[in-house]
ROMAR-268109 format. One line per field, with one value per residue (C-alpha): x, y, z; residue number from 1. Coordinates in nm, 2 decimals. Layout:
ROMAR-268109
east: X	...
north: Y	...
up: Z	...
n: NUM	...
//
This chain:
ROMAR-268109
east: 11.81	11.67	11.25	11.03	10.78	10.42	10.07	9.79	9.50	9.16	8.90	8.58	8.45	8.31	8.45	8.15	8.34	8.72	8.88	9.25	9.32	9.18	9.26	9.62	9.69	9.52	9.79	9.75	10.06	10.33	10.51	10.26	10.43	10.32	10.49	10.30	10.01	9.72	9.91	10.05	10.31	10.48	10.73	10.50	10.54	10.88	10.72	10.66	10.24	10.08	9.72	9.55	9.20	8.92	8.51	8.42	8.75	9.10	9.36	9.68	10.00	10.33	10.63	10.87	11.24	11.40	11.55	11.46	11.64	11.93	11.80	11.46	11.20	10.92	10.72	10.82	10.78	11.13	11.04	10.73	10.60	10.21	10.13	9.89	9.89	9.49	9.47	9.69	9.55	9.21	9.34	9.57	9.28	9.02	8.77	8.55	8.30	7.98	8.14	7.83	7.64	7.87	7.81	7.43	7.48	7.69	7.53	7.16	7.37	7.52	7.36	7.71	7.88	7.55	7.67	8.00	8.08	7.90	8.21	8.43	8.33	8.53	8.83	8.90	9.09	9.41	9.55	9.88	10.21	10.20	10.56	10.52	10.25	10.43	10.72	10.55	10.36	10.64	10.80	10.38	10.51	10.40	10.47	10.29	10.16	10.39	10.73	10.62	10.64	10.99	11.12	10.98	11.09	11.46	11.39	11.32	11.63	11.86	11.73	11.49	11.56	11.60	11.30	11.35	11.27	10.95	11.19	11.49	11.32	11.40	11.12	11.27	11.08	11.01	11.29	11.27	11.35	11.67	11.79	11.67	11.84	12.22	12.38	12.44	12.10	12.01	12.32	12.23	11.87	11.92	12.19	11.88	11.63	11.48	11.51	11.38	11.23	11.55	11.61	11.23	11.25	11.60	11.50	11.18	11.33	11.62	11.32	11.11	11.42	11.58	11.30	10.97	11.00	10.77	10.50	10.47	10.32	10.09	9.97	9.83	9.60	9.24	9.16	8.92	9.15	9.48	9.78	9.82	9.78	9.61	9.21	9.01	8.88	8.60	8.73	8.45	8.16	8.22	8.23	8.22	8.59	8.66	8.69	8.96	9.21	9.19	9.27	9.53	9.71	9.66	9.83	10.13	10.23	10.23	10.53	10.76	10.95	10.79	10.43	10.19	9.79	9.73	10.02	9.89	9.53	9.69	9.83	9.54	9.38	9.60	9.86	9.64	9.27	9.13	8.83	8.71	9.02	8.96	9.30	9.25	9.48	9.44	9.26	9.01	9.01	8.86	8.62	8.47	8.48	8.29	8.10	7.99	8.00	8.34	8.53	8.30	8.27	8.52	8.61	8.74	9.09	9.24	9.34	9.34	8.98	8.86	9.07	8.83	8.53	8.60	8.67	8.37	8.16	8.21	8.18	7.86	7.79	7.93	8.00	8.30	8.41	8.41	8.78	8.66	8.44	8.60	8.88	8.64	8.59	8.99	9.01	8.76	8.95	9.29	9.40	9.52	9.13	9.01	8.97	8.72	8.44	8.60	8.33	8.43	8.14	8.25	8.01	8.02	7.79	7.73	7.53	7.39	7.17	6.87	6.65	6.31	6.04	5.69	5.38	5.33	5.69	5.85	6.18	6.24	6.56	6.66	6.93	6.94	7.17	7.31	7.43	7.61	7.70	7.98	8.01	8.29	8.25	8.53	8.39	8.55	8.77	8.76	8.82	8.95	8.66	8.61	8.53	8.17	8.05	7.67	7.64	7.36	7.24	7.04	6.89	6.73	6.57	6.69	6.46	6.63	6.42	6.32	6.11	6.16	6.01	6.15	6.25
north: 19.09	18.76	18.75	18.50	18.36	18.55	18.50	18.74	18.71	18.90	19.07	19.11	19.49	19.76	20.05	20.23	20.11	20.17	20.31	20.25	20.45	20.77	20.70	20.63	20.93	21.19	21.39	21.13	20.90	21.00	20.64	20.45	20.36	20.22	19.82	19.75	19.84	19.93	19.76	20.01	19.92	20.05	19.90	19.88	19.69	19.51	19.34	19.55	19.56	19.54	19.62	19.61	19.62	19.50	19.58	19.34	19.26	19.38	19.19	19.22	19.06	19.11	19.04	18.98	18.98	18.63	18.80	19.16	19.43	19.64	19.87	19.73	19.95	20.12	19.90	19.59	19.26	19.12	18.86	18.75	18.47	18.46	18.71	18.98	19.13	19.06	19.26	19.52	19.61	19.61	19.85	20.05	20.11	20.18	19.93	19.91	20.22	20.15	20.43	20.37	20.50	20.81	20.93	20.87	21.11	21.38	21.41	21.42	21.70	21.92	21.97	22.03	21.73	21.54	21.71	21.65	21.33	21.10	21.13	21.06	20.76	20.50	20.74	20.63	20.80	20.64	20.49	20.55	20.56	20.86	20.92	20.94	21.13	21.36	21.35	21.37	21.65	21.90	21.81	21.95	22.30	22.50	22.22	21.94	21.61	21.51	21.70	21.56	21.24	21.26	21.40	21.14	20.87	21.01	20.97	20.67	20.53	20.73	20.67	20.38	20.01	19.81	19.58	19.40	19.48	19.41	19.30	19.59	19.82	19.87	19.93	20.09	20.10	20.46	20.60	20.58	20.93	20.80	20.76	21.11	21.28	21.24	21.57	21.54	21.49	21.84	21.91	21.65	21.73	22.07	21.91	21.69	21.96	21.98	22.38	22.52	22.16	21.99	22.17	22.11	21.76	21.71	21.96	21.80	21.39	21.49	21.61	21.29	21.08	21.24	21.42	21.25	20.92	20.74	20.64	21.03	21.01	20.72	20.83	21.14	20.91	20.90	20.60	20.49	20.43	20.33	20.25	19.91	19.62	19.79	19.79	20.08	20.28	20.58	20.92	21.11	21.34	21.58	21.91	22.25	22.31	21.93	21.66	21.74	21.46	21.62	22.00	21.83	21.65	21.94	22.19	21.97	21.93	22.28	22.29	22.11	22.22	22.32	22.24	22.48	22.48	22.31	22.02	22.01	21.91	21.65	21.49	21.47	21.34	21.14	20.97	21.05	20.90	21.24	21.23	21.54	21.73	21.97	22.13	22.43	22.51	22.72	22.41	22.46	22.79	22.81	22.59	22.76	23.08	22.91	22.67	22.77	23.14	23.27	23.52	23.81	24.04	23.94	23.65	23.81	23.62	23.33	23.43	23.23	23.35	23.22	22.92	22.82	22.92	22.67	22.41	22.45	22.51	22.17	21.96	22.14	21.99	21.65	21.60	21.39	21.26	21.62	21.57	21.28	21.45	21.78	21.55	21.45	21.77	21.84	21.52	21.63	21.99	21.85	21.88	21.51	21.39	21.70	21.37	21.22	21.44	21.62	21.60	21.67	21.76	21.76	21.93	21.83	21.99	21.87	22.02	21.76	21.81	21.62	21.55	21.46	21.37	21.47	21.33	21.59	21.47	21.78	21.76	21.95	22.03	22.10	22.15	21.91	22.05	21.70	21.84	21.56	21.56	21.33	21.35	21.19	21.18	21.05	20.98	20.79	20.52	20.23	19.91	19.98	20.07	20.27	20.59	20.70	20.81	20.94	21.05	21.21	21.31	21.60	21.65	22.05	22.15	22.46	22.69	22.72	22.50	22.47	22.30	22.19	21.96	21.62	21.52
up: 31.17	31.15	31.19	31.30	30.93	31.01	30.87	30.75	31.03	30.93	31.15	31.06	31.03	30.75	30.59	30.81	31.12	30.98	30.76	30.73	30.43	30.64	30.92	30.94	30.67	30.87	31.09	31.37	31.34	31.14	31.08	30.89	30.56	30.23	30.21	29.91	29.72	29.98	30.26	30.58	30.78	31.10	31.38	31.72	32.07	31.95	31.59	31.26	31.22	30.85	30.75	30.45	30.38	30.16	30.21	30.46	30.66	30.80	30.73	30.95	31.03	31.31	31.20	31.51	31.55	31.64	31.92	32.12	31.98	32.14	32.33	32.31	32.21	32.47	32.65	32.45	32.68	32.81	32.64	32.33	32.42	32.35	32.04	32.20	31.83	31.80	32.12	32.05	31.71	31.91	32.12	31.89	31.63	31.96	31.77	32.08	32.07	31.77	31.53	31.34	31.65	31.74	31.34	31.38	31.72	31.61	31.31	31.52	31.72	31.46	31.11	30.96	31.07	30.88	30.53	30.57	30.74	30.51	30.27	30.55	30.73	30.95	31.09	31.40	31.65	31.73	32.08	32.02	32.26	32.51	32.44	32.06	32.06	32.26	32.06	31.72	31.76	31.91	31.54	31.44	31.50	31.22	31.00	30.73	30.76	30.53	30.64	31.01	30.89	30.71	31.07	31.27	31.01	31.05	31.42	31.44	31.19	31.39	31.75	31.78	31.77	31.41	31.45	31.10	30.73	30.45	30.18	30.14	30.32	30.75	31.02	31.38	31.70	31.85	32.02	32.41	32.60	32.69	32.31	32.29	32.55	32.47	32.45	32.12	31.98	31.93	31.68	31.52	31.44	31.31	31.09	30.99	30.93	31.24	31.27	31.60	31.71	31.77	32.12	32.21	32.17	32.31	32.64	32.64	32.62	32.92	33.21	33.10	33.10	33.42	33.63	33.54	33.38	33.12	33.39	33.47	33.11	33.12	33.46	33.26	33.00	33.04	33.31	33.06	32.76	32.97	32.75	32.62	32.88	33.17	33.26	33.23	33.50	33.52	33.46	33.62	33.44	33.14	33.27	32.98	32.97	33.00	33.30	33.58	33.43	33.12	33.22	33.52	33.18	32.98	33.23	33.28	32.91	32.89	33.15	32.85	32.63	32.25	32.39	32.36	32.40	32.03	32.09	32.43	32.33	32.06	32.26	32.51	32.25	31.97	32.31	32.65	32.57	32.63	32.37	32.50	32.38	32.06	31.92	31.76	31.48	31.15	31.00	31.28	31.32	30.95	30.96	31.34	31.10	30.78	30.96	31.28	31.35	31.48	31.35	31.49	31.78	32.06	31.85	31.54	31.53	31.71	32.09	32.39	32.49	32.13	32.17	32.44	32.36	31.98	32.17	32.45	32.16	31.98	32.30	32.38	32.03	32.06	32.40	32.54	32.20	32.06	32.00	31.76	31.60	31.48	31.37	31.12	30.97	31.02	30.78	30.53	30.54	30.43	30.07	30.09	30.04	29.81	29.56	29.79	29.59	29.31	28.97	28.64	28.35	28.01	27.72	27.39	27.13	26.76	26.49	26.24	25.96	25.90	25.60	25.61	25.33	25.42	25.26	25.03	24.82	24.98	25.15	25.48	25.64	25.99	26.22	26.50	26.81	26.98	27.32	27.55	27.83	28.03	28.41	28.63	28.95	29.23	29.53	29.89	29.70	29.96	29.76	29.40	29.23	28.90	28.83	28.80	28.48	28.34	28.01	27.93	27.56	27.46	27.13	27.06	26.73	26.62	26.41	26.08	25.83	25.48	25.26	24.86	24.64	24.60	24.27
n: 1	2	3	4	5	6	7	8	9	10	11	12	13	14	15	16	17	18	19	20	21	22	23	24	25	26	27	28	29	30	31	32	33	34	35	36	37	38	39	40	41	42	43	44	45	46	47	48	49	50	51	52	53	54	55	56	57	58	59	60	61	62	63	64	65	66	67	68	69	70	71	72	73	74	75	76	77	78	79	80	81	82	83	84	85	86	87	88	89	90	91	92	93	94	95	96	97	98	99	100	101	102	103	104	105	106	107	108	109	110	111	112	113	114	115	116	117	118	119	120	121	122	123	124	125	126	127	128	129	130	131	132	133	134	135	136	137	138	139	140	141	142	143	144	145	146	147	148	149	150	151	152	153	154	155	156	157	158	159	160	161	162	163	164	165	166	167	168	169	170	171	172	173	174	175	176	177	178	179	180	181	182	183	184	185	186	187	188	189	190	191	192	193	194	195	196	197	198	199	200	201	202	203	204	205	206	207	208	209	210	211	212	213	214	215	216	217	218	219	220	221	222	223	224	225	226	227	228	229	230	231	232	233	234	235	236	237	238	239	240	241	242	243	244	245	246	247	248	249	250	251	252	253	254	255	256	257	258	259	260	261	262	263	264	265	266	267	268	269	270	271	272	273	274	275	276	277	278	279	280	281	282	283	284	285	286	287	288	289	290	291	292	293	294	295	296	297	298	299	300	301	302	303	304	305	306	307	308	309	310	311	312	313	314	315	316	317	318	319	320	321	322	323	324	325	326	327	328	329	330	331	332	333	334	335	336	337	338	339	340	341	342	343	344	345	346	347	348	349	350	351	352	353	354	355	356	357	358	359	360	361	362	363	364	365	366	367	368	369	370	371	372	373	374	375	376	377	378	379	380	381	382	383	384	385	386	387	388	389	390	391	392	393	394	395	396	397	398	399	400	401	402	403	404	405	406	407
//
């Protein structure tokens, strides 16, 4: 497919603010794939987006198809005329809210947010596609980030628009509900290795494209974080157990198929705008046991009751951006960013002997210890920087000594 020459654009904003390599790796958004060495790239709105990042500024660029693709993908314009891709990485990324300032507060708010989030700054929570997030967290069940990704990836080739390719390599849209909900689609996900998931997202793709439709979805999302193209509206007042759009959206994903209380609230969160929203899953559960005093009394293990009470607890913490905030410590929890503080000490010892003539022509003898030390430290890799390294030398006199005459 032929695509229309594009240029790298860059926007102006620290590492402090955004974090690309964080935040598009962290169990978000599944279809954000390496096109080259620290550059991420993903077919969105009808033209495949790039980002890359350096200390200061992101750099980003749309390629678009010389023509819409067959069927075209969801919520693509009928036709591109302007390029919107400034405003849609604005929105996509949600750069609007200080995240300087929401650190500062959730850190004044919750001691344990303060130790941990300093090696974790700039992740952002995503406004992505209602329908995708739906979608890609149903394939979440009891899964990996990175198995989630290979199923989504296969949905996408097999279901969702070819947008165009970054050399060899071909980016498809996100399947629309329609794609999704031919009768043979759940055969041939399981024949794919979609286990169990492959009726959920079939049975769950055939109500939204028969009985509710796409805008059923969007008119779930937060008024104040509307998807891409509409104005924000209030949402109303944060109440303990969340605002009444929230727990309305929350109750009505339950009704589909493969959505349970924890996809429910990630997609409230990750697809709806609901910032209030705090999944709970094992990752969470631990760190409300290590962190923050669960795992007692009535809350021993993870029921519904506890359920509620995690997530009530954190946005009595952090109020209506709880959900941004324990994702946060869900990102420093993950194995994929143990590097981010990982230190190394390596000891060396040496014995040397040493000879020394005093004043009275006598030689004296001693054992000198030379102890040293080499410390490597890794630490948040933003830019390409090298690794840290003190070295720090000891010398200890040990007691053996003695004297003769010099000759």
């Amino acid at each position: 497919m032929a695509v229309r020459a594009a240029e790298w654009h860059k926007l102006p904003i620290a590492l402090t603010e955004l974090c690309i390599n964080t935040t598009l790796r962290c169990g978000q958004s599944f279809r954000w794939r390496k096109s080259a060495e620290d550059e991420y790239s993903m077919a969105l709105h009808g033209r495949i987006l790039s980002f890359r990042q350096d200390a200061t500024h992101l750099h980003y660029r749309a390629i678009f198809p010389s023509s819409l693709p067959t069927p075209p993908p969801s919520n693509a314009p009928s036709v591109v005329s302007d390029d919107d891709t400034l405003a849609l990485v604005q929105h996509y990324l949600n750069l609007e809210p200080s995240l300087v300032q929401l650190y500062e507060k959730w850190a004044f708010a919750d001691s344990n947010f303060k130790k941990r989030a300093p090696k974790f700054t700039g992740i952002r929570i995503l406004r992505q596609d209602p329908w995708e997030a739906l979608i890609g967290f149903i394939c979440s069940s009891n899964n990996n980030i990175s198995r989630i990704s290979g199923m989504v990836h296969n949905l996408c080739k097999h279901y969702g628009p070819l947008i165009g390719h970054i050399g060899d390599e071909p980016y498809h849209d996100f399947p629309t509900p329609e794609a999704l909900a031919d009768p043979k689609v759940e055969a041939h996900l399981k024949e794919l290795g979609f286990g169990y998931r492959a009726k959920y997202i079939a049975k769950t793709a055939q109500i939204v494209a028969a009985d509710k439709s796409l805008a059923w979805l969007e008119e779930l999302c937060n008024p104040e974080s509307p998807v891409f193209g509409q104005e924000p509206k209030p949402a109303g007042e944060l109440e303990l157990g969340g605002r009444e759009g929230y727990r309305k959206a929350h109750d009505e994903l339950l009704a589909l198929h493969g959505v349970g209380p924890k996809v429910a609230d990630c997609v409230c969160l990750m697809g709806l705008g609901w910032s209030e929203s705090v999944p709970v899953d094992t990752h969470v559960w631990q760190i409300a046991q290590r962190d923050y005093k669960f795992g007692k009394g009535k809350h021993s293990s993870l029921t519904a009751a506890t359920y509620t009470a995690v997530a009530n607890r954190f946005r009595e913490l952090w109020g209506k951006e709880a959900g941004w905030a324990h994702s946060v410590l869900f990102t420093a929890d993950l194995k994929a960013f143990s590097e981010r503080v990982a230190a190394k000490t390596e000891v060396k010892e040496e014995v040397i002997t040493v000879k020394k003539e005093e004043e009275d022509g006598t030689e004296k003898t001693e054992d000198v210890k030379k102890i040293e030390t080499v410390k490597r430290k890794r630490v948040k890799k933003e830019v390409d920087e090298p690794e840290q390294q003190v070295v720090e030398v000891k010398e200890e006199v040990l007691t053996r000594s003695k004297r003769r005459r010099a000759r």
